[in-house]
Every structure is written in C-alpha cells, then in structure tokens.
N, C-alpha and C positions, 0 to 999 in steps of 0.2 A: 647506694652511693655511686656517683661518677666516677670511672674511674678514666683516665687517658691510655690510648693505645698505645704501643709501644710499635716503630716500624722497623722490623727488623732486618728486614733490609737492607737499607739504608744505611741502619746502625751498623750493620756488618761491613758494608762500603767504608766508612768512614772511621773505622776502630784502629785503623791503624796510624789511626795521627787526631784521631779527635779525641734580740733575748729581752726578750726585754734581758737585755746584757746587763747584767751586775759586775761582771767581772770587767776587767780591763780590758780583755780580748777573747777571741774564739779559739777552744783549743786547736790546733791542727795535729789529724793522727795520721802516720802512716797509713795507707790505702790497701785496703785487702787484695787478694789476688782480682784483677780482673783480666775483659777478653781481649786479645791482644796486644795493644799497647796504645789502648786509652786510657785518657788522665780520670786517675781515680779520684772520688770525692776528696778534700778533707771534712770530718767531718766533728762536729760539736757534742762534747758530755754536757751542755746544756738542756735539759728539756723543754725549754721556750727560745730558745735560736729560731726558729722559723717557724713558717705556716705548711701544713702540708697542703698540696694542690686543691685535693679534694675536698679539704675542709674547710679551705675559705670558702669553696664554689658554694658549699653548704648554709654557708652564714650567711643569709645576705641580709640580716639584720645590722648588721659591722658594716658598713657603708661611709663612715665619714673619712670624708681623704682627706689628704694632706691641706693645711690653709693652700688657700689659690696662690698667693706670690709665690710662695717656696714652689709650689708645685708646677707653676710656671717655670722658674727660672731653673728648674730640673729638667725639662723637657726642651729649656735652649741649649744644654749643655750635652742633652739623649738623643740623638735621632732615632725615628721607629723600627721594626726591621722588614719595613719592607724590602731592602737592599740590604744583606749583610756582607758586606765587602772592608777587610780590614784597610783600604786604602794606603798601601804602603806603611802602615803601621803595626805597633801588637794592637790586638782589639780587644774589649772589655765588655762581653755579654751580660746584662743582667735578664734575669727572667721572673716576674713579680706580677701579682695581681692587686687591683684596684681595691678588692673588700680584705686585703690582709693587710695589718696591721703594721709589720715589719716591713713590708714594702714601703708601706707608708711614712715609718719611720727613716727610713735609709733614704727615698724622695723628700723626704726635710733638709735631714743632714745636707745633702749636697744643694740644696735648695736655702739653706741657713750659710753653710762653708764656704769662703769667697777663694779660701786657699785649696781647698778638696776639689771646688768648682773646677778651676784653675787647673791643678794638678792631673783631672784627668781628661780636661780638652786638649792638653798638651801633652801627655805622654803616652792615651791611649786614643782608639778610634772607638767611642760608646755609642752603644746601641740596647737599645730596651725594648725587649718583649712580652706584651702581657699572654702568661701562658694559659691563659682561659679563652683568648681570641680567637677567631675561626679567619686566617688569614693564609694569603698565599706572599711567600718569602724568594726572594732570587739569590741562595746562599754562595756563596765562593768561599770556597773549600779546597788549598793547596793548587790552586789554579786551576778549580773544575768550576763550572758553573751550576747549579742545581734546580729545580722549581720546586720546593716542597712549601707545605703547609704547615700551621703552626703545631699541631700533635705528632707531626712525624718530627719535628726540632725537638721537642719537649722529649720523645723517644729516642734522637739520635743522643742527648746528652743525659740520657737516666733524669731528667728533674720529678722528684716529688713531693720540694716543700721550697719554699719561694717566702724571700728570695734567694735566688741563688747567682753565684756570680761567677761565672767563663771568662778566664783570660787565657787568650791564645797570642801566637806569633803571627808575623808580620806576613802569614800563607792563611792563619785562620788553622793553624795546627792547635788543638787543646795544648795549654804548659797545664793549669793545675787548674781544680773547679773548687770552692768555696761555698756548700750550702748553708741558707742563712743569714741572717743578719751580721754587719758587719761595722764596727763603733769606726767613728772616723779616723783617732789618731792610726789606728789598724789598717784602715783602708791607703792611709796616706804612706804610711811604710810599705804596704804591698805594691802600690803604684811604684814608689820606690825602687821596688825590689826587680822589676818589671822593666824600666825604664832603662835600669844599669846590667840587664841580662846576666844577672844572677843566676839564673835558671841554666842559663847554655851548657851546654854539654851535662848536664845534668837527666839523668833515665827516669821515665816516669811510671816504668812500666815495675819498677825494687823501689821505689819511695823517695827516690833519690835527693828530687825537686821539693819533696816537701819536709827533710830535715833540714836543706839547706835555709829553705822559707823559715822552719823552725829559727835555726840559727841565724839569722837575719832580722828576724824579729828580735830576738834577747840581744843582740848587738846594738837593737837600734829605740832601747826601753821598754818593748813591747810584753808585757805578761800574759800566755797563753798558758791556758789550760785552769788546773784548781785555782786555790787560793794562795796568795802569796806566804813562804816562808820568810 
C-alpha cells in the first residue's frame, strides 16, 4: 500500500498557526490533544465520510468523475494550488482525489449549487488540491512564502482521507479542518460561520472553535452527529 510522507519539518514549522451522508450533517468532535497549537481535525462517527488517501490511489477501477458541466463549473469557482495565497481573505482548502467518490460528490454539489457556488466565491478564497499529484505549490503561510510540494502539504495538514476541507484566516493560519464529506446545507452554514468570524478569539488548541461551530450549527438547523431525537 502507498503510503504519503509526512514532512516533518515543515509540519513542525507551521504547527503553530496551521458519506455517502445519511444523516443531515457531519458530526463534529472536539479535537484530541494535539502538537502545539494546530487545528485539530473535526472528525465523523460515520464510517463512509470519506475516502482514505491511500485507498482511493488503490482503486483505480472507481474512475468515473463527476458529469463534465458540474465538474466544470467547480473548477470556475476552485482555482488550483499552484499559488496558495489567501488573498486578503479567509481561504477554503479542499484536498480530494479524482478516483474518490466523495470528492466527486462534493465537485457536484457545488457544481449543481448556484447558492453554495456563490457563497464561497464570495466569502472565501478556494483552492483545490488533488492529494495524489506530484506538484510544486508557492504556499503563504502568515506572511512567509514557501516552495513545497504536494506530499509535504498533505503532511503539513495530517490529510488521510479526502475529501478534506482547510479553512483558514485571512494569513492562511488553520481556524478548523473538516475530514470528509460535507452535505451542502452544512457546508453553507460553515461558510456562514466563517464569513461572520465566529471563530475569533476562539482557542483551537482546548476545542474551543469547534463547540462554538457545534453551537452555530444547532442555532442555524444544522443536525450533527447521531440520529435525531
């Protein structure tokens, strides 16, 4: 099995500031200890939320992408990452591969969604990385410049099941990372949530950012986690 390096390095550089869904939403858990004071996963009691890296790379029988229009008009709304530069904005990382399924699905959605479209050409700066590429990236990172490559990205943010979705501030600092699939009305709240700096002064290092995400969801109809009582 392939597996992706992890650069640790780098990670260590940048730790200090970097389903087929049935249910309504993804649950979000608070975040286990991690190193320093990077944003810990939220992470899904789903067992079909996402694809792991490695095992799409394995199937390459799973080959059919998204219809071409949708998947078009996902890629007027994504730019690539060769340049990951939050341009004065919060940024919106997705990292997805072409033979996974949930990518593909979540390249519909916003490819179907004219409001989702919408909502994150205007409140974030989106960038999509296929983490299976072998590419070189010019990341900006809290006003540093970087040259890495696509496995040392996929190592500076832990990804190992895609898709997975990075929203960071307007420096490219991690707020909160999201593995997995994510249903639209969900995605459209967290944009929400994102746009009106919900997050701010919120620690990410005790969970802080991701109860508030909790409670922001349930304010805003959003059902996370089991089944509705």
């Amino acid at each position: 099995m392939k597996t992706i390096a992890i650069a640790l390095c780098v990670s260590a550089l940048l730790a200090a500031g970097c389903s087929d869904s049935k249910t309504e939403a993804r649950q979000i858990k608070e975040p286990a200890a991690t190193p320093a004071d990077s944003a810990a996963p939220a992470a899904s009691s789903e067992a079909k939320s996402g694809t792991k890296v490695e095992e799409a790379a394995e199937k390459t029988a799973v080959k059919t992408p998204a219809p071409k229009a949708q998947l078009s008009r996902f890629y007027q709304v994504f730019r690539d990452g060769a340049k990951i530069d939050p341009a004065g904005k919060p940024m919106l990382l997705v990292f997805g591969q072409s033979a996974d399924p949930y990518t593909r699905k979540l390249q519909d959605d916003v490819g179907r969604d004219p409001e989702l479209a919408e909502a994150i050409r205007q409140d974030v700066t989106p960038i999509y990385i296929d983490a299976m590429a072998q590419k070189r990236h010019k990341f900006m990172h809290n006003g540093e410049a970087m040259d890495v490559d696509t496995k040392t990205l996929v190592g500076i943010y832990h990804i190992d099941a895609t898709p997975t979705l990075i929203f960071t501030d307007e420096k490219g600092v991690s707020i909160f990372i999201v593995p997995g699939y994510m249903p639209p009305k969900q995605f459209k709240v967290t944009l929400q949530f994102v746009k009106e700096g919900a997050w701010k002064g919120k620690d990410r290092k005790n969970g802080e950012v991701y109860k508030a995400l909790k409670a922001y969801y349930e304010s805003h109809g959003v059902h996370v986690g089991g089944p509705k009582k």
